[in-house]
Chimera marker file (.cmm) of the C-alpha trace (Angstrom):
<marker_set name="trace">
<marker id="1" x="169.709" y="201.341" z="102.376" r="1" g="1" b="0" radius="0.5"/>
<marker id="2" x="169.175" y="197.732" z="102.768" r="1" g="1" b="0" radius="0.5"/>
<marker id="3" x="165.948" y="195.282" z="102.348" r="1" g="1" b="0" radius="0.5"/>
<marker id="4" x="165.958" y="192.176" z="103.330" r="1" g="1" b="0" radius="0.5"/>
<marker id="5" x="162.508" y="190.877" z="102.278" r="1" g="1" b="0" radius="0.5"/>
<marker id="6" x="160.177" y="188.423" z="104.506" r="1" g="1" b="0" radius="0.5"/>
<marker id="7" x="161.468" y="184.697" z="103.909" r="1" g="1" b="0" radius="0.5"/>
<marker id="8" x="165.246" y="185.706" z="102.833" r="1" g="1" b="0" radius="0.5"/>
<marker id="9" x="166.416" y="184.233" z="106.483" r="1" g="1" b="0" radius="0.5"/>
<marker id="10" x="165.442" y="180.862" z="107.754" r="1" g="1" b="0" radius="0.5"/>
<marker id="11" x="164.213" y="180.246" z="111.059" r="1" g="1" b="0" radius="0.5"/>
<marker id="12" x="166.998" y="178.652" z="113.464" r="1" g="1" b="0" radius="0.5"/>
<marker id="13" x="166.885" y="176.543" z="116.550" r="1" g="1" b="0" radius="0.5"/>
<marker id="14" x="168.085" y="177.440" z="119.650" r="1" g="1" b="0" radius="0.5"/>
<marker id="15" x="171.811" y="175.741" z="120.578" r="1" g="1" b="0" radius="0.5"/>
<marker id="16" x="171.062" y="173.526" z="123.517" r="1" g="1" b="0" radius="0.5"/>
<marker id="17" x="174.218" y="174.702" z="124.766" r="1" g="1" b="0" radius="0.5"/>
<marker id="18" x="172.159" y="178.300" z="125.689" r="1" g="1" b="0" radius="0.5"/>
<marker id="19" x="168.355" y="177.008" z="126.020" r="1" g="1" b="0" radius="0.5"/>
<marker id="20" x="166.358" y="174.418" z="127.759" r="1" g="1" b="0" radius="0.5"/>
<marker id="21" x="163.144" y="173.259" z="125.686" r="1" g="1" b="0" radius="0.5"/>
<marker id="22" x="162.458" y="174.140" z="122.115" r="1" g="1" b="0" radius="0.5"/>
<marker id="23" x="163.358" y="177.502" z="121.495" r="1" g="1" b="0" radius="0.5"/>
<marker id="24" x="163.103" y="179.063" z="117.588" r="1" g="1" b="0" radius="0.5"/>
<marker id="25" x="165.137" y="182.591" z="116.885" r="1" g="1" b="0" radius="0.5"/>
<marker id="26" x="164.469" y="184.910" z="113.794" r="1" g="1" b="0" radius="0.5"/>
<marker id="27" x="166.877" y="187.247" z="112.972" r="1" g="1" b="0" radius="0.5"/>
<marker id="28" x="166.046" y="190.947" z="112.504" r="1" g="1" b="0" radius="0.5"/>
<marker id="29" x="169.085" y="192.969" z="112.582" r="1" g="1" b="0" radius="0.5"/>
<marker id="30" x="172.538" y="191.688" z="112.215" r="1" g="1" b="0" radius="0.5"/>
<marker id="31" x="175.715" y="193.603" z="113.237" r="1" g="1" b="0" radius="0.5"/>
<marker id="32" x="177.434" y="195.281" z="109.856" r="1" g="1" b="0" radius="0.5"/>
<marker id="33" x="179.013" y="197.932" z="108.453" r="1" g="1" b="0" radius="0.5"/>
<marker id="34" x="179.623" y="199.890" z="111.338" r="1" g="1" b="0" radius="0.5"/>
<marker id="35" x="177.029" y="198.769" z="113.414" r="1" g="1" b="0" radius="0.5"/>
<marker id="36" x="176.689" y="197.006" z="116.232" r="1" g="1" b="0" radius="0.5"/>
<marker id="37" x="173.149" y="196.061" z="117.383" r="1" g="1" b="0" radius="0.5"/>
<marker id="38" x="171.837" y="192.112" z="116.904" r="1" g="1" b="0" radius="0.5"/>
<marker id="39" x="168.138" y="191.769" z="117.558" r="1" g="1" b="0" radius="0.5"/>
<marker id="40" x="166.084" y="188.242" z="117.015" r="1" g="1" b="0" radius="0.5"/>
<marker id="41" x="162.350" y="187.642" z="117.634" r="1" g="1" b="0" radius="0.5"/>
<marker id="42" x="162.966" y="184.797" z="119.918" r="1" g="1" b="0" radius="0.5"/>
<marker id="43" x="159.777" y="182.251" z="120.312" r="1" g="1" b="0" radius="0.5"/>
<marker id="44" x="159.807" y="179.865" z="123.598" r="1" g="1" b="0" radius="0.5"/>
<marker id="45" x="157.849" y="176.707" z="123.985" r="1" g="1" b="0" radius="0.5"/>
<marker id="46" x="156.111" y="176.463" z="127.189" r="1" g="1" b="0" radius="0.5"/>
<marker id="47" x="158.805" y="175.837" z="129.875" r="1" g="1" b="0" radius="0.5"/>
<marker id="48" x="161.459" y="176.742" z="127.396" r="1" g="1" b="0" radius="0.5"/>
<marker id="49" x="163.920" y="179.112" z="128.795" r="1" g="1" b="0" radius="0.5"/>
<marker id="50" x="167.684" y="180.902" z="128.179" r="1" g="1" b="0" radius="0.5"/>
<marker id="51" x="170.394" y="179.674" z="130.139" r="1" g="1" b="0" radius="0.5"/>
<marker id="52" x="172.239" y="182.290" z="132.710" r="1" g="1" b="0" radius="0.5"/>
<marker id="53" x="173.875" y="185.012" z="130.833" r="1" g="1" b="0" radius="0.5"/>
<marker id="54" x="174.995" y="188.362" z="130.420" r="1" g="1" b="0" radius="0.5"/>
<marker id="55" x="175.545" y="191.156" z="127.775" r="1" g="1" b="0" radius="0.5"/>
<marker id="56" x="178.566" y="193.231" z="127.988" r="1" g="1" b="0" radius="0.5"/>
<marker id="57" x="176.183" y="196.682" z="126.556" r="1" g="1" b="0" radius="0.5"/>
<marker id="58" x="173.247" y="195.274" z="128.249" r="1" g="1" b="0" radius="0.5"/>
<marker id="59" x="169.949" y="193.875" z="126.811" r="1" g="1" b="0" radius="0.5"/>
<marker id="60" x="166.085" y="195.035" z="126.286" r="1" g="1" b="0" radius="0.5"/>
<marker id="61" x="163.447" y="192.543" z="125.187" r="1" g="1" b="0" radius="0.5"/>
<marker id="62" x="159.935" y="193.456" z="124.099" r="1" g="1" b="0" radius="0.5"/>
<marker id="63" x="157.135" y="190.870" z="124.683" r="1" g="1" b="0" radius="0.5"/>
<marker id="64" x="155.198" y="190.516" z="121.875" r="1" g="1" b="0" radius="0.5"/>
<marker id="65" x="152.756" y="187.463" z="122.613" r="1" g="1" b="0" radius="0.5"/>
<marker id="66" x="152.316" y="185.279" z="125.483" r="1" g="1" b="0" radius="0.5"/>
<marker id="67" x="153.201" y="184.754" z="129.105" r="1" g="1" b="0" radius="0.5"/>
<marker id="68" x="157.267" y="184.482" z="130.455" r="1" g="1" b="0" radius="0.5"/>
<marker id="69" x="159.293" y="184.475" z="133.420" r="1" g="1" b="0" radius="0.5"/>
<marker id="70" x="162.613" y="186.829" z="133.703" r="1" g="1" b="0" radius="0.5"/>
<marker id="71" x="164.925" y="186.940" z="136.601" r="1" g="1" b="0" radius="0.5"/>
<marker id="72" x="168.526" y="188.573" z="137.298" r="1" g="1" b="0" radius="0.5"/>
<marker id="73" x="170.662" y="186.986" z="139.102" r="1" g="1" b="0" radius="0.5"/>
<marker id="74" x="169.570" y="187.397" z="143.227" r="1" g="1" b="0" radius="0.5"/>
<marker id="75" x="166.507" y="189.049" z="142.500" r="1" g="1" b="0" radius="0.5"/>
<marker id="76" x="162.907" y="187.662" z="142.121" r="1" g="1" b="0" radius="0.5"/>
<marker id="77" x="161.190" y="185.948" z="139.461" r="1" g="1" b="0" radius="0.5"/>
<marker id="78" x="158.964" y="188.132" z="137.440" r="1" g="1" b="0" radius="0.5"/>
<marker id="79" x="155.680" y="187.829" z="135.267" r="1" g="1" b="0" radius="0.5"/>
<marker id="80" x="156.089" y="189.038" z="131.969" r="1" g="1" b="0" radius="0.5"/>
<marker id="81" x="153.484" y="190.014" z="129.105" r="1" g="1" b="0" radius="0.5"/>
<marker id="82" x="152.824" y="191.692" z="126.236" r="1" g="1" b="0" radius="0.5"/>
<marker id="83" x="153.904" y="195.283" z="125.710" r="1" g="1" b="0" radius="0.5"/>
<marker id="84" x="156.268" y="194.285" z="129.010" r="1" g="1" b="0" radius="0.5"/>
<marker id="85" x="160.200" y="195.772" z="128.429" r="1" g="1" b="0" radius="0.5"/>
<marker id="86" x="162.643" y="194.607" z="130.439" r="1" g="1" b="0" radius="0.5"/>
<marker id="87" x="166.492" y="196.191" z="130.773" r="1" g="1" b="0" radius="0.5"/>
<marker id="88" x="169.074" y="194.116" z="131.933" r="1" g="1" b="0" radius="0.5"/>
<marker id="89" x="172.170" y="195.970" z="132.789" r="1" g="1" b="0" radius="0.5"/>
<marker id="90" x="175.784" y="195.660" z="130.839" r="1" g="1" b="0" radius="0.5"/>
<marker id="91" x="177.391" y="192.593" z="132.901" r="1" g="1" b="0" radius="0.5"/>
<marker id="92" x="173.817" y="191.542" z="134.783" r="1" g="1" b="0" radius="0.5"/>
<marker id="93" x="173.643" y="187.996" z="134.904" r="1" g="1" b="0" radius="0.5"/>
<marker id="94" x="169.676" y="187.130" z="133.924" r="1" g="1" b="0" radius="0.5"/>
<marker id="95" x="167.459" y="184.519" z="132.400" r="1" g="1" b="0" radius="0.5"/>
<marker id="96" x="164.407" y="184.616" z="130.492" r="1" g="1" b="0" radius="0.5"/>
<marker id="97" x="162.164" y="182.347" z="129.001" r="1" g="1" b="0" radius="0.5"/>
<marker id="98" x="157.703" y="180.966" z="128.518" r="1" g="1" b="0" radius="0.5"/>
<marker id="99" x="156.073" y="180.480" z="132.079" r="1" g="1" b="0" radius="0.5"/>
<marker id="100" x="155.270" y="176.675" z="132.324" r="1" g="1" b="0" radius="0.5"/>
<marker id="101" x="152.321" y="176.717" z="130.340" r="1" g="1" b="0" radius="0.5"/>
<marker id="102" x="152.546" y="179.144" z="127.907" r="1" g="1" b="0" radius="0.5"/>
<marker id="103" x="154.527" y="180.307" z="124.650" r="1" g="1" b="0" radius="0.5"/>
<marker id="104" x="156.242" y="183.637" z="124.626" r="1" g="1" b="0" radius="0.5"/>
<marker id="105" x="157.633" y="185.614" z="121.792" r="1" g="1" b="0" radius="0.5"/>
<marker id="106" x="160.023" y="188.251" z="122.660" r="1" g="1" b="0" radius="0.5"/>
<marker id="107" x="161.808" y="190.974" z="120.443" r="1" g="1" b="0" radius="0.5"/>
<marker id="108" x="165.946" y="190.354" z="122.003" r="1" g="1" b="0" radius="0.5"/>
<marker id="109" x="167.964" y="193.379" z="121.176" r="1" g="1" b="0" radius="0.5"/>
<marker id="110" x="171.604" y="194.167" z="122.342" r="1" g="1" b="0" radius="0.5"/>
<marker id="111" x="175.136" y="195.288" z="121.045" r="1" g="1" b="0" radius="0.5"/>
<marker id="112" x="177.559" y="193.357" z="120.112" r="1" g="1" b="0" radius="0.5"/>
<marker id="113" x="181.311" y="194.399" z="121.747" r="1" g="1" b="0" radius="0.5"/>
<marker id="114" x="184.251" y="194.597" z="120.091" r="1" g="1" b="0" radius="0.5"/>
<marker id="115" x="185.224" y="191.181" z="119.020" r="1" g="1" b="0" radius="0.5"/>
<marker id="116" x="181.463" y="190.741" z="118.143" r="1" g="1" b="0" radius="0.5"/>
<marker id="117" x="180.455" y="189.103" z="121.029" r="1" g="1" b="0" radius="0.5"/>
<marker id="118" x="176.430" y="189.312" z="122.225" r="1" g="1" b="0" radius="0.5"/>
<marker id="119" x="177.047" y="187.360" z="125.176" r="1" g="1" b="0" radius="0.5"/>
<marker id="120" x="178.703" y="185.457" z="127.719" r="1" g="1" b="0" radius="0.5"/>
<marker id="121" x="176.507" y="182.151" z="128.400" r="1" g="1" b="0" radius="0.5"/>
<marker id="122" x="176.808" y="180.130" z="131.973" r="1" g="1" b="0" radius="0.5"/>
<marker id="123" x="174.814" y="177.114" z="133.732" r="1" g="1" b="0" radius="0.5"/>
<marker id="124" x="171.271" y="175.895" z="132.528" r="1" g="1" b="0" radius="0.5"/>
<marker id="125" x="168.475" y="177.617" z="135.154" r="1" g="1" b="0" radius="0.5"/>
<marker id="126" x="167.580" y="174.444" z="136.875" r="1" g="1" b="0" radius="0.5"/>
<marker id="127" x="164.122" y="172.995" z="137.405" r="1" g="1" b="0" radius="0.5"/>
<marker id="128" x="164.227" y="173.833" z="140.894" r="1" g="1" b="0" radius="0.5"/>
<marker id="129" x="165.076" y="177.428" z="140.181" r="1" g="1" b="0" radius="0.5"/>
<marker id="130" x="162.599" y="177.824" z="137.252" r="1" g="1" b="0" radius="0.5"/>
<marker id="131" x="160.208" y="175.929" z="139.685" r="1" g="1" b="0" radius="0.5"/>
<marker id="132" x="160.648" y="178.852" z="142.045" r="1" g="1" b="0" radius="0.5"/>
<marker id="133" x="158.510" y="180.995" z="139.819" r="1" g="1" b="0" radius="0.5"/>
<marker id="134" x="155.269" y="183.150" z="141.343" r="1" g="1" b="0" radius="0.5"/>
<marker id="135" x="151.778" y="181.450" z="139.913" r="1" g="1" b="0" radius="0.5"/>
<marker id="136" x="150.765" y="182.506" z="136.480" r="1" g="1" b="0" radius="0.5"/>
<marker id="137" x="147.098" y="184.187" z="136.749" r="1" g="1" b="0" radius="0.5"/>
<marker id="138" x="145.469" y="183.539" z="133.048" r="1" g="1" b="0" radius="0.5"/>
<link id1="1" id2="2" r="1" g="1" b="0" radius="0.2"/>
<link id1="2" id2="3" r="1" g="1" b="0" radius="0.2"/>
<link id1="3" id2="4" r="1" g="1" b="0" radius="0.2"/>
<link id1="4" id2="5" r="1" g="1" b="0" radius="0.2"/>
<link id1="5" id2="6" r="1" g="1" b="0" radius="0.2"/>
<link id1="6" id2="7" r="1" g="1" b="0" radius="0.2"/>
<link id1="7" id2="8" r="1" g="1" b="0" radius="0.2"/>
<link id1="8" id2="9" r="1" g="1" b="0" radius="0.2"/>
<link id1="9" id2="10" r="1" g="1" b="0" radius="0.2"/>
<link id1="10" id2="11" r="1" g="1" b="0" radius="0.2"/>
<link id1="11" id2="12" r="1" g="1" b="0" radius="0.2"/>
<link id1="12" id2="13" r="1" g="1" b="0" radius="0.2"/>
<link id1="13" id2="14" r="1" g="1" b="0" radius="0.2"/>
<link id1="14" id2="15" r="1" g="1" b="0" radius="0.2"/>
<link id1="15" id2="16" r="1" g="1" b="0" radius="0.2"/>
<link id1="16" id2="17" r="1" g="1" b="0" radius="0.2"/>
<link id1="17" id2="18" r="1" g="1" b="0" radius="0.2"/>
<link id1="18" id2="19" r="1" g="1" b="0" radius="0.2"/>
<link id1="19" id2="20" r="1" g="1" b="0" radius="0.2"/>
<link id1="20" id2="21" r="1" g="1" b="0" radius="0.2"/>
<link id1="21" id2="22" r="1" g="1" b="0" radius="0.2"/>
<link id1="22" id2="23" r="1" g="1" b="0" radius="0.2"/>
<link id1="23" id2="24" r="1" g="1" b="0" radius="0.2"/>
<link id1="24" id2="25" r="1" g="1" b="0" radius="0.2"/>
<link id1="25" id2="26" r="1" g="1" b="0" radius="0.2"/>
<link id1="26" id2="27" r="1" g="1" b="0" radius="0.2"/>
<link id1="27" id2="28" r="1" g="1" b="0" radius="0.2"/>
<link id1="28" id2="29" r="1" g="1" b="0" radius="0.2"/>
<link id1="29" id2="30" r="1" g="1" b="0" radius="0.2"/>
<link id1="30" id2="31" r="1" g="1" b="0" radius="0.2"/>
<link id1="31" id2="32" r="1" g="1" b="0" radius="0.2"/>
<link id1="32" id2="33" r="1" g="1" b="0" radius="0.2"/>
<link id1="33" id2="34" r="1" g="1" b="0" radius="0.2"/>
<link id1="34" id2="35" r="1" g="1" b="0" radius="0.2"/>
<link id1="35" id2="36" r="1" g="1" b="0" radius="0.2"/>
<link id1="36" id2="37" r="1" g="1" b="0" radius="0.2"/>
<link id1="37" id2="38" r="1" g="1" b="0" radius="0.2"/>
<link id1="38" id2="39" r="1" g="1" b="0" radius="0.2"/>
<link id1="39" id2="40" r="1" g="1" b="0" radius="0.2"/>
<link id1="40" id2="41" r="1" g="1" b="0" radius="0.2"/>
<link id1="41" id2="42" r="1" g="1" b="0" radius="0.2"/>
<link id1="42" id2="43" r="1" g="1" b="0" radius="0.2"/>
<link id1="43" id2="44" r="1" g="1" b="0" radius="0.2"/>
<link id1="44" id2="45" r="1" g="1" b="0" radius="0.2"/>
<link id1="45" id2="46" r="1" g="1" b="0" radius="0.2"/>
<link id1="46" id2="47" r="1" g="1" b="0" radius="0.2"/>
<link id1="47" id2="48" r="1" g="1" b="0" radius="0.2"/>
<link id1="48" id2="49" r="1" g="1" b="0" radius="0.2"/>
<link id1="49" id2="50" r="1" g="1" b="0" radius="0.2"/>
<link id1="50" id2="51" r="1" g="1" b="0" radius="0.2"/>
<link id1="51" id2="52" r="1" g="1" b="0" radius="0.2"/>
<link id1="52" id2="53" r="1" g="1" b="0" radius="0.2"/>
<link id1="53" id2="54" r="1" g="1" b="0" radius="0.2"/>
<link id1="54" id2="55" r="1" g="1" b="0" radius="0.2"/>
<link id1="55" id2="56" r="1" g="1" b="0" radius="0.2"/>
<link id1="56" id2="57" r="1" g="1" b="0" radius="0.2"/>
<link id1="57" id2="58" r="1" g="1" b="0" radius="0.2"/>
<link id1="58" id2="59" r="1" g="1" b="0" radius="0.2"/>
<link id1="59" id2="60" r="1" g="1" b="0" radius="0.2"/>
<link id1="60" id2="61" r="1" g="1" b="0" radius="0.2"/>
<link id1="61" id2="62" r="1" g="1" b="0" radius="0.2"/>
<link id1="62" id2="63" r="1" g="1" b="0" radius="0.2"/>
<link id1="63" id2="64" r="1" g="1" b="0" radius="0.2"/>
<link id1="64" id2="65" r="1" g="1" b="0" radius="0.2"/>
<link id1="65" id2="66" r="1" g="1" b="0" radius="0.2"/>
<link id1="66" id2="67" r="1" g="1" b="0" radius="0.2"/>
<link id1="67" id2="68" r="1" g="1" b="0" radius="0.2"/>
<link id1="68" id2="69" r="1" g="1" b="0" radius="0.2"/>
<link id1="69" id2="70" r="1" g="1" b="0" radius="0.2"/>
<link id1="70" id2="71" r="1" g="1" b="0" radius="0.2"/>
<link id1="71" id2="72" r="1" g="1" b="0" radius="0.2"/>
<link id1="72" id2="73" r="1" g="1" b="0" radius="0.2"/>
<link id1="73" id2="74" r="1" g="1" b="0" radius="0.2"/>
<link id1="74" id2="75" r="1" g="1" b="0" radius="0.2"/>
<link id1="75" id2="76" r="1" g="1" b="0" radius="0.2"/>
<link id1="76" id2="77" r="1" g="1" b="0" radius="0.2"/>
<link id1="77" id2="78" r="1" g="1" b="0" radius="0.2"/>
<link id1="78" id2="79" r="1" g="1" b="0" radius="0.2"/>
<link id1="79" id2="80" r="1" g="1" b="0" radius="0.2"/>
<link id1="80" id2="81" r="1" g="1" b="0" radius="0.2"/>
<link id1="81" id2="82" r="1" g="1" b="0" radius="0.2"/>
<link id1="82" id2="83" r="1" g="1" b="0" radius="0.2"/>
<link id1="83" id2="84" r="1" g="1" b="0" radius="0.2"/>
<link id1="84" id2="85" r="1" g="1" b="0" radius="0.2"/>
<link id1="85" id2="86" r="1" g="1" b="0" radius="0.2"/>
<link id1="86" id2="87" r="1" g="1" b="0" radius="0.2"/>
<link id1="87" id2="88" r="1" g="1" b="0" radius="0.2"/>
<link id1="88" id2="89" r="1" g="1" b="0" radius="0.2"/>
<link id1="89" id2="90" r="1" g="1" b="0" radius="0.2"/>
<link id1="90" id2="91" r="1" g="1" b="0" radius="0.2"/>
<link id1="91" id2="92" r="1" g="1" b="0" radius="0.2"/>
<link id1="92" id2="93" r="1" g="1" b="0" radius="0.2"/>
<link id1="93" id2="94" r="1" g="1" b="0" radius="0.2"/>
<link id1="94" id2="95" r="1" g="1" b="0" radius="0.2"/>
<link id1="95" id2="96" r="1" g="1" b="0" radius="0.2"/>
<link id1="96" id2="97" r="1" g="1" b="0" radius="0.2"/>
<link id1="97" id2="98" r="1" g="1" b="0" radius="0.2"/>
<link id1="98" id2="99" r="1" g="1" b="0" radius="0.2"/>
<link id1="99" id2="100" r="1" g="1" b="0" radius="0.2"/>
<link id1="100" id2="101" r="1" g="1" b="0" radius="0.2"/>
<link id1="101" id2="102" r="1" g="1" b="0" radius="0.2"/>
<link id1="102" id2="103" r="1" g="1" b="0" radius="0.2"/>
<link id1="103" id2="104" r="1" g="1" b="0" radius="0.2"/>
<link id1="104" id2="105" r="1" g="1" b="0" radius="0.2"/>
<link id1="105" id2="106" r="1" g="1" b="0" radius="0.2"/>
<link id1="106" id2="107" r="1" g="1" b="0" radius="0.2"/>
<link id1="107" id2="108" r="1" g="1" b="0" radius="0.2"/>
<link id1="108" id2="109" r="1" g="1" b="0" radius="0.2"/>
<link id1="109" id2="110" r="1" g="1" b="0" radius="0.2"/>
<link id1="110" id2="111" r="1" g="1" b="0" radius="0.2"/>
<link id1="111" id2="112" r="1" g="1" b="0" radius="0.2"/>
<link id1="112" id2="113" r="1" g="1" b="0" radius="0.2"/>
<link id1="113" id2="114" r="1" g="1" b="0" radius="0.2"/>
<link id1="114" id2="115" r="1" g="1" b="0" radius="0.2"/>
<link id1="115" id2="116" r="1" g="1" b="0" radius="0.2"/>
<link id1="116" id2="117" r="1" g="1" b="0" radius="0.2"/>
<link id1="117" id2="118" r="1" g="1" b="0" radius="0.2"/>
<link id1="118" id2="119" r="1" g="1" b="0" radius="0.2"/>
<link id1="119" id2="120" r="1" g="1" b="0" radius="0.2"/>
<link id1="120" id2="121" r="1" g="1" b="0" radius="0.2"/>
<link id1="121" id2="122" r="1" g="1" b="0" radius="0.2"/>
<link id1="122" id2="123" r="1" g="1" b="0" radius="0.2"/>
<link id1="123" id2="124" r="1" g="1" b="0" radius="0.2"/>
<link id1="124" id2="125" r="1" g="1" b="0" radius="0.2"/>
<link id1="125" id2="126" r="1" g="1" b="0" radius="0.2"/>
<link id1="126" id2="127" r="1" g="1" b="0" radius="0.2"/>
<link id1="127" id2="128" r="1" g="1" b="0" radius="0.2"/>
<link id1="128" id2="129" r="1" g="1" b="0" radius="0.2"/>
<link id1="129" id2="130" r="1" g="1" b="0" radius="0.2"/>
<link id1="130" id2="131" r="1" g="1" b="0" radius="0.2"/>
<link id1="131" id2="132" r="1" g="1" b="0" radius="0.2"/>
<link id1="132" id2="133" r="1" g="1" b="0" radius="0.2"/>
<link id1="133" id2="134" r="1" g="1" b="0" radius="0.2"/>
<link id1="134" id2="135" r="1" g="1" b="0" radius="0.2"/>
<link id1="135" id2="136" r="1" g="1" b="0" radius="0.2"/>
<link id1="136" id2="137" r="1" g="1" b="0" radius="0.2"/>
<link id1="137" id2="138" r="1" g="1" b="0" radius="0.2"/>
</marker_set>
């Protein structure tokens, strides 16, 4: 058994390489000793968003607290809110991220593969593709 108390890990920001806007990441689990699951409470700025990506073992985030936008690649862009969970497939390329004008916190988890990789990152969602998003009802 293992505690890591409240304040042991510092607060990181997001690479720029992987987000657009001000994105802050928490860690909560970290792949070890046998294990291979990496989970961050993730908290987006409004308009902040991921980059296109994918997760080799897939990927389920939890909203905890605000209003976001997640879209795979193809499909539509859709609302999410608290108590929302969305699965993205092993391989699906997605982005998530805050709607315009709100924050959104979301719980990240995923596995890591074998050479500890959590994903494979690609092109910045544009403005014009983020712009595409349905209207955000309060």
């Amino acid at each position: 058994m293992q505690i890591v108390r409240n304040g042991g890990e510092k607060t990181a920001v997001g690479s720029s390489e992987w987000f657009t806007g001000v994105v802050y990441l928490d860690p909560v689990a970290v792949p070890s000793n046998g294990s291979r699951l990496s989970a961050s409470m993730v908290h987006f700025t409004p308009g902040a968003r991921t980059a296109w990506h994918r997760h080799p073992h897939g990927q389920t985030i939890y909203v905890v607290e605000g209003v976001g936008l997640c879209q795979r690649r193809g499909g539509p862009i859709e609302v999410i809110r608290p108590g929302d969970r969305v699965f993205f497939e092993p391989g699906e390329e997605h982005w998530h991220g805050a709607a315009p004008t709100r924050f959104m916190i979301h719980l990240a988890m995923h596995d890591v593969d074998e050479e500890g990789r959590s994903a494979t990152w690609g092109p910045h969602v544009t403005d014009a593709e983020y712009g595409a998003a349905p209207p955000i009802d309060a």
